[in-house]
C-alpha positions as CSV (number, residue, x, y, z in Angstrom):
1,X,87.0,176.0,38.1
2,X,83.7,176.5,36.6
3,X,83.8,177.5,33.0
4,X,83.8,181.3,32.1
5,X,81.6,183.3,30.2
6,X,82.7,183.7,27.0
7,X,82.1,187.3,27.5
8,X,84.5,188.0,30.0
9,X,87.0,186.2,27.5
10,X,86.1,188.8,25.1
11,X,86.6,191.5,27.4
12,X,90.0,190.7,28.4
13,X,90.7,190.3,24.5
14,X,89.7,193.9,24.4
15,X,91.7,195.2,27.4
16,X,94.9,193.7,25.7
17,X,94.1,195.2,22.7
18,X,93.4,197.9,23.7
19,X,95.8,198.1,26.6
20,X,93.2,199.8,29.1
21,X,90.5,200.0,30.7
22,X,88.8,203.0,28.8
23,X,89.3,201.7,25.3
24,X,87.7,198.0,26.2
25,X,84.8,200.0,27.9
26,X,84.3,202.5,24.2
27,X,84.7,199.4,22.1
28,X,82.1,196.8,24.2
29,X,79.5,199.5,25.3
30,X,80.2,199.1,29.2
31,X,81.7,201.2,31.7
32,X,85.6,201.0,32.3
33,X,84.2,199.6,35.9
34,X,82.5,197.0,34.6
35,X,85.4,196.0,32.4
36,X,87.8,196.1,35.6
37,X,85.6,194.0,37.5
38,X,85.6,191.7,34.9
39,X,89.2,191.5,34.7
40,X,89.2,191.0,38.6
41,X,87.0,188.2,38.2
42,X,89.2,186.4,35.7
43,X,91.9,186.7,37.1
44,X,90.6,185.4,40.6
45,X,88.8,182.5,38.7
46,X,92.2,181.1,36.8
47,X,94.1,182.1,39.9
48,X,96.7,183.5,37.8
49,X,98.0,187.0,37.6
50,X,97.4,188.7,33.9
51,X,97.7,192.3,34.1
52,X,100.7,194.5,34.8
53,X,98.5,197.7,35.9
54,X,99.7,201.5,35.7
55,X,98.8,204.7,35.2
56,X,99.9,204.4,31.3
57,X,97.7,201.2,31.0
58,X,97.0,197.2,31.6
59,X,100.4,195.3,30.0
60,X,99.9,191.5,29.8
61,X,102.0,189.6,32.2
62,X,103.7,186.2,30.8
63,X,100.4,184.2,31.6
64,X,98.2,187.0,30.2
65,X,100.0,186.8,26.9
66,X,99.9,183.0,27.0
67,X,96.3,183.5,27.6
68,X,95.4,186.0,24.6
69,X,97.5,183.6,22.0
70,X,95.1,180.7,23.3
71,X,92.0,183.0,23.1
72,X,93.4,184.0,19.4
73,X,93.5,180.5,18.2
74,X,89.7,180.3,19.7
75,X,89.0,183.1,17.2
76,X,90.6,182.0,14.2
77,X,88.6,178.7,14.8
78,X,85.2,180.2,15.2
79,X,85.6,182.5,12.4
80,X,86.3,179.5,10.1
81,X,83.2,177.7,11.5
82,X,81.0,180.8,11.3
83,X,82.6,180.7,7.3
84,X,82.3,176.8,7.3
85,X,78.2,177.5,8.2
86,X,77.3,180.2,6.3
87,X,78.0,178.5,2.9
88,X,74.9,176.1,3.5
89,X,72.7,179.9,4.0
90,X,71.8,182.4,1.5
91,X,74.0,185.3,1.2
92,X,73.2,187.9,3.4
93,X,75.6,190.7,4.4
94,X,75.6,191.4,7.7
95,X,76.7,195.2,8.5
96,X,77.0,197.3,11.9
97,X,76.9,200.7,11.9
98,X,76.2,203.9,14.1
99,X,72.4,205.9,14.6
100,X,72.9,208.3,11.4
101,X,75.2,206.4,9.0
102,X,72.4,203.6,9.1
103,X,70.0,206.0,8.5
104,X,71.6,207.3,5.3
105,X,72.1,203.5,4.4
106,X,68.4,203.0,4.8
107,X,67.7,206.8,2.8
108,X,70.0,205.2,-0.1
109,X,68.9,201.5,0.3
110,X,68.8,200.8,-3.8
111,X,72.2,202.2,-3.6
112,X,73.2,199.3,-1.8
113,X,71.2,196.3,-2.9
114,X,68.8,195.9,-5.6
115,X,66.6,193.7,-6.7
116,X,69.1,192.1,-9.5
117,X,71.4,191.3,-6.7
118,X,71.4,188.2,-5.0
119,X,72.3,188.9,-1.7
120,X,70.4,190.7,1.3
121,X,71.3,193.2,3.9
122,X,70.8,192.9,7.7
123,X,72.4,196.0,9.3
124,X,72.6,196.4,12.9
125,X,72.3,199.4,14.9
126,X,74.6,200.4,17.7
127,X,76.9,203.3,19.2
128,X,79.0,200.2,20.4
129,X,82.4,199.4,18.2
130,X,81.6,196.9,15.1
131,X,83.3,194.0,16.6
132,X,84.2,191.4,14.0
133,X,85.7,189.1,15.5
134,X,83.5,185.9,15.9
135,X,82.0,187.2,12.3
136,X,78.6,188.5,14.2
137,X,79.4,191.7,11.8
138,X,80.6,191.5,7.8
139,X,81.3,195.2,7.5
140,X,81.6,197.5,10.4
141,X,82.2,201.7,10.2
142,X,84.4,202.8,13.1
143,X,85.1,206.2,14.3
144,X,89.4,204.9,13.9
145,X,91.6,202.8,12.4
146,X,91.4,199.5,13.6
147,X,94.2,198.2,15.5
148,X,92.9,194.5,15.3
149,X,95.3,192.6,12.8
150,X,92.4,190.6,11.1
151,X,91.0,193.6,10.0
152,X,91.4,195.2,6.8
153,X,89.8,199.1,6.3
154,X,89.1,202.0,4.0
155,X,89.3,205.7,4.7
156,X,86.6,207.7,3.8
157,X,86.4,211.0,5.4
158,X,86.3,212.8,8.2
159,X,83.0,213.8,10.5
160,X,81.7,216.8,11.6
161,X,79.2,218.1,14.4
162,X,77.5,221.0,15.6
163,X,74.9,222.0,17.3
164,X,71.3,222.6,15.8
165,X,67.7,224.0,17.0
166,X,64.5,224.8,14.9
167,X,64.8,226.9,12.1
168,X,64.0,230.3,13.2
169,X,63.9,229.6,16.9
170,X,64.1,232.1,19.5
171,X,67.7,233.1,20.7
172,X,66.3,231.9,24.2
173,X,66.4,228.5,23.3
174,X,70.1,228.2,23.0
175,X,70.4,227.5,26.3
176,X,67.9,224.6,26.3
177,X,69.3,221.4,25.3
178,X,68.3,218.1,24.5
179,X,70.7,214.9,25.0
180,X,71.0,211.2,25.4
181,X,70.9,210.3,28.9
182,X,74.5,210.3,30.8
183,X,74.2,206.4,31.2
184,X,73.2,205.6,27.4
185,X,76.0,208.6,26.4
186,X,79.2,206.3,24.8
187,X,80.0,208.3,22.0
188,X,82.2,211.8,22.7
189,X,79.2,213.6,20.5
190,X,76.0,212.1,23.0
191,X,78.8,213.6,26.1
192,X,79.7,216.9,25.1
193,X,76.5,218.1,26.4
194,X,76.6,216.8,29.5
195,X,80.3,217.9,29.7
196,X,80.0,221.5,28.1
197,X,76.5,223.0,27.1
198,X,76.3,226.1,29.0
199,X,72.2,226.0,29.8
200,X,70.0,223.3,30.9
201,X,69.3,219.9,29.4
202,X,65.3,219.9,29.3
203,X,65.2,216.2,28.1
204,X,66.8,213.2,27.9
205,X,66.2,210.6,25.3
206,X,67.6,206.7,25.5
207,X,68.3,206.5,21.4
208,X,69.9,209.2,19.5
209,X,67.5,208.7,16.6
210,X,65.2,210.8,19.0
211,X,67.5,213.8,19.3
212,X,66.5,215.2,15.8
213,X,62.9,215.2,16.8
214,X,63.4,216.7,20.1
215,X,65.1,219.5,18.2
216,X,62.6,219.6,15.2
217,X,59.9,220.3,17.7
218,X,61.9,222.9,19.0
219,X,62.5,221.3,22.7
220,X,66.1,222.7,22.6
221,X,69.4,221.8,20.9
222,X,71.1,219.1,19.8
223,X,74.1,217.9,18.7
224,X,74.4,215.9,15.3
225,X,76.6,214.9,13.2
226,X,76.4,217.9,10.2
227,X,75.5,215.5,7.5
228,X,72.4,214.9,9.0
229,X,71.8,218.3,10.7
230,X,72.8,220.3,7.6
231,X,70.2,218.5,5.3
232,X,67.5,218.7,7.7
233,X,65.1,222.0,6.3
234,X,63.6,222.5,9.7
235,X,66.9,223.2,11.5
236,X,69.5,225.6,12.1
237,X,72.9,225.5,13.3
238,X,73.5,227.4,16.8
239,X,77.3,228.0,16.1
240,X,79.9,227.1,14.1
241,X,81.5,223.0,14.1
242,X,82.7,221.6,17.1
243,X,86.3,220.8,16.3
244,X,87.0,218.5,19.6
245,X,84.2,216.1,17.9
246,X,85.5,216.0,14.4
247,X,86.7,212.3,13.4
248,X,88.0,210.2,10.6
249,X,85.9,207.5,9.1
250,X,86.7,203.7,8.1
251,X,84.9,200.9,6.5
252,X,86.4,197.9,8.1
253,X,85.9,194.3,6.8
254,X,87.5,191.1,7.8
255,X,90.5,190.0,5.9
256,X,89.5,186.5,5.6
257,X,86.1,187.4,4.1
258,X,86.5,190.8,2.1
259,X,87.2,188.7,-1.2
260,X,83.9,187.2,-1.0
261,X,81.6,188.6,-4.0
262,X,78.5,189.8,-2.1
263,X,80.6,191.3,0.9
264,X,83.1,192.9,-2.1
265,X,80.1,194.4,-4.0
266,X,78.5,196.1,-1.0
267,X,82.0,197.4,0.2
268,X,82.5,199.0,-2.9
269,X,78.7,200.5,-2.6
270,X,79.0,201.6,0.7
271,X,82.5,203.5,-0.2
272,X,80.8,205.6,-3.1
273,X,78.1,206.6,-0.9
274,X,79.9,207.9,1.6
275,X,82.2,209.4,-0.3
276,X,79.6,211.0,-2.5
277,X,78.7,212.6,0.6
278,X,82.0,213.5,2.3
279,X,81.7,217.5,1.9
280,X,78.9,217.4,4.1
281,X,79.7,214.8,6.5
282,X,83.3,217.0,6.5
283,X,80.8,220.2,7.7
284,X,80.8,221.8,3.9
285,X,77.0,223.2,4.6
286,X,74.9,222.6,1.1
287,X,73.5,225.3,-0.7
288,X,70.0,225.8,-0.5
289,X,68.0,226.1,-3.4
């Protein structure tokens, strides 16, 4: 047998874990088909039968379990290689976040690192789960607890959305919207206006750092989270929240590495931040001066 991927490894970690289809598909950025296929091919490829499938889910079958304990041991060793190289590097903490909380990281940067500190940040931007599992993330912020057992997390608050349009905007532009396109739409926030704007969608954007300029210019509405919507002077909400979007929020960390000085220190940072902001990423709209 040809060696695999180690991709489609990964994505048969994730349907364990996860124990479908849909949840591999939210956590790896593909479509639950692509993820099926993908556990077709593996299973055709070690000839061996891994999945119990049902309507309730994928169950491991005896050699799918014997497969995932392998697979884990893989992880534990890569992690500890990943450790064993970065020691010879200079510090540098490696997060993964979504669109907007990286933007408020960037909008607070000294309130992360500073010059006295003698680490750096890279921080990645994705709608895709922070996946730390072969250490290609340090600190990750997930819309839910993680299940993964390596993982340790801290709560800190929920998330709110709404809808939003130029300040002052005609009434007729509530029904014009603005939204990522259908294909690039993983998050339940970038869907719901596909799924339930009543109106039109008048453009469609690849990244949803593009939405708040769409609606700034006044090209329709969009929805945002309201931390960033409710602190933007040139818009206005269209309605009240949107309760079906409203989430809890974690920092998650590795176990094995969330001791470790630099990755403590910007942990620590990153939780007063967001919690100095949690009224208004919870909806609280701020007064206006």
């Amino acid at each position: 047998m040809k060696d695999m991927d180690w991709d489609i490894y990964r994505c048969f970690m994730s349907v364990a874990r996860t124990g479908g289809l849909t949840g591999a598909a939210q956590a790896l950025g593909f479509s639950p088909a692509t993820v099926g296929r993908r556990m077709l091919e593996i299973e055709e490829r070690t000839g061996r039968s891994l999945f119990v499938r049902s309507q309730t889910g994928y169950q491991l079958t005896g050699d799918g379990q014997l497969l995932f304990e392998q697979l884990e041991e893989m992880e534990t060793a890569a992690r500890r290689v990943e450790s064993w190289r970065r020691e010879g590097e200079g510090a540098v903490v490696r997060i993964t976040a979504g669109t907007w909380v990286s933007w408020l990281l960037a909008e607070n940067f000294p309130a992360l690192c500073t010059e006295r500190d003698g680490f750096s940040l890279a921080i990645n931007v994705g709608e895709t789960r922070a996946n730390l599992a072969y250490r290609e993330s340090d600190i990750g912020i997930r819309a839910f607890e993680p299940e993964e057992s390596y993982l340790a997390a801290r709560p800190v608050g929920d998330v709110a959305y709404a809808a939003y349009r130029q300040k002052n905007a005609l009434p007729a532009s509530n029904g014009r919207w603005v939204a990522v396109g259908e294909e690039d739409a993983i998050s339940s926030y970038l869907r719901w206006p596909h799924e339930h704007a009543t109106g039109r969608i008048v453009a469609t954007v690849t990244r949803p750092r593009s939405l708040l300029d769409l609606a700034r210019a006044g090209a329709g509405c969009a929805v945002l989270p309201c931390f960033v919507g409710d602190l933007d002077p040139l818009l206005e909400r269209t309605g009240e929240e949107i309760p079906a979007l409203r989430h809890r929020q974690w920092i998650v960390m590795n176990n094995e590495d969330r001791h470790r000085q630099e990755i403590r220190t910007v942990v620590d940072r990153m939780t007063k931040l967001l919690k100095s902001h949690a009224d208004i990423f919870a909806g609280k709209r701020p007064r206006r001066s």
